[in-house]
C-alpha angles and dihedrals in degrees: 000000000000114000112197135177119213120193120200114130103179149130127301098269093049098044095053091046082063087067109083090048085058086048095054103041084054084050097053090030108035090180102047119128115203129184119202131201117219152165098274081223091069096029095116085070098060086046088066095064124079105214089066110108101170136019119221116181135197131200092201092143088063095036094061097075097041096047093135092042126107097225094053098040083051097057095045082050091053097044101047090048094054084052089053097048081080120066105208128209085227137350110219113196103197102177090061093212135139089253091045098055093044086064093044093054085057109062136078117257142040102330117223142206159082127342114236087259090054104029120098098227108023100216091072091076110068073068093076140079103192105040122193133196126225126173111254091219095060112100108264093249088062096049099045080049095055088047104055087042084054096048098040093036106230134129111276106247114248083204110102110263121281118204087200097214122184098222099192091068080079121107130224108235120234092234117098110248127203117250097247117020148155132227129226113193099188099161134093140176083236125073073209094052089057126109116214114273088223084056090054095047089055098044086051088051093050091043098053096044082064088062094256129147115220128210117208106202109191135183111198146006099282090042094052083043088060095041090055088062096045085051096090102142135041089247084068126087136186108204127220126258109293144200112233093247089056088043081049082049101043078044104050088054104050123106095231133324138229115212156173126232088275134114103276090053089064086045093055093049107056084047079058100230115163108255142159115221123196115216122190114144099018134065115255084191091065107038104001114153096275113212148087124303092015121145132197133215115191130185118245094215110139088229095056143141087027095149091220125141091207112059105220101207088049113030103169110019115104094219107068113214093233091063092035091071097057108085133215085234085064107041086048095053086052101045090052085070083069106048128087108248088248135051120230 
């Protein structure tokens, strides 16, 4: 039995892109265990694999501005010694960070990574012990993928890649949700990454007069905001604050989605729910939602994808010019490739 530790801690894209890496080392290694240390806010997802034996979690958001202080030094110090109390037949980091590598030269067995053409931040990998290239312009899923086959050294499956979610980790919310519904997921971490509001607001017109329910998910006070705003029918409806299990569950159901480049996006689509995802400042060849039945739209601008948080034609307007351009005519138009011909 092989008994690995797998460090990547972010954020909620990266972390389900890990997924199919998980899928295929349980496929080669039916038997393999494997503990994973995570950020304890996105610990739920690491819960909905099987071949996740144990959960570590780490509160690095909160540690970084209490570096010097005991309480803090003294939680780094806990957590790394129950990590070592195992002695791993390899440790895979699979964020490639300074953070990261900091945990992985830490722990006890083969330490794994990128090497520093492949790595995010080069110094990591002066961490590692076996070291593996990837190429930075494959899409993340291939190369966590490589990695993990490297590492563990298996052949890399030709099959497309399978998240393996137990789906029946999800919880039902206590909100009451409508029989037949879409989801619009129109937040994102980027100013750059956000749709217009006014183009929201349009596509939600077109969307209702065709008889749909939407679904509005949030995450925190500016996105439900936002989602308030965008709430302008009774057959909309802005849904409560969510764990990520209960937003798996709202998600799983929905007839298709409409989203920005953000977390949930790369949720929906290894649950394989028809969506259509809008992409301006950042690469959907990269880390593009990555499933079946999922569908792109990409800006034309000539300055896109510049994968700036900041637009520099436009610094301080909300409404970047790349997403601007794509207009709720034609992400309607799109999305109807994806609905059924009838409403429920």
């Amino acid at each position: 039995m092989k008994r690995i530790l797998l460090i990547k801690l972010t954020s909620l894209g990266d972390l389900i892109h890990a997924l199919p890496a998980l899928t295929d080392a349980r496929g080669f290694y039916p038997d393999i265990e494997i503990d994973w240390l995570i950020d304890e806010n996105f610990a739920e997802i690491a819960s909905w694999h099987p071949a996740i034996k144990r959960i570590f979690t780490t509160n690095h958001r909160e540690w970084r501005h209490g570096l010097t202080k005991p309480k803090t030094l003294s939680s780094i110090y806990s957590l790394i010694n129950k990590l070592r109390s195992t002695e791993y037949d390899l440790v895979i980091d699979g964020q490639g960070n300074f953070k990261t590598g900091l945990f992985t030269l830490c722990m006890k067995g083969l330490r794994c990574g990128f090497d520093k053409h492949s790595v995010r931040e080069p110094i990591a990998h002066l961490a590692y012990q076996k070291k593996i290239s990837s190429s930075r312009k494959s899409h993340a899923i291939n190369r966590l993928r490589e990695l993990f086959a490297s590492a563990l050294e298996y052949p890399i499956p030709k099959d497309p890649p399978e998240c393996g979610i137990l789906e029946d980790r999800f919880r039902q919310p206590s909100c009451t949700l409508p029989e037949s519904y879409l989801v619009f997921v129109h937040n994102a971490s980027w100013r750059t990454k956000l749709w217009p509001e006014s183009h929201w607001i349009e596509l939600i017109k077109m969307a209702v007069d065709r008889g749909y329910k939407i679904l509005l998910p949030w995450g925190n006070s500016e996105e439900e905001a936002r989602a308030k705003r965008l709430a302008i029918s009774s057959h909309v409806q802005v849904l409560p604050k969510l764990s990520l299990s209960e937003v798996g569950y709202v998600l799983k159901r929905a007839v298709a989605s409409v989203s920005m480049d953000t977390g949930l996006s790369h949720l929906i689509a290894a649950l394989n729910i028809p969506s259509l995802t809008l992409y301006g400042a950042t690469d959907s060849g990269l880390i593009g939602a990555s499933g079946k039945n999922q569908l792109y739209l990409r800006t034309t601008l000539h300055c896109a994808p510049c994968n700036k948080k900041k637009c520099k034609l436009e610094p301080t307007s909300n409404t970047p010019p790349c997403l601007a351009q794509i207009t709720p005519e034609l992400v309607f138009n799109k999305l109807l490739q994806l609905l059924p011909k009838n409403p429920v």
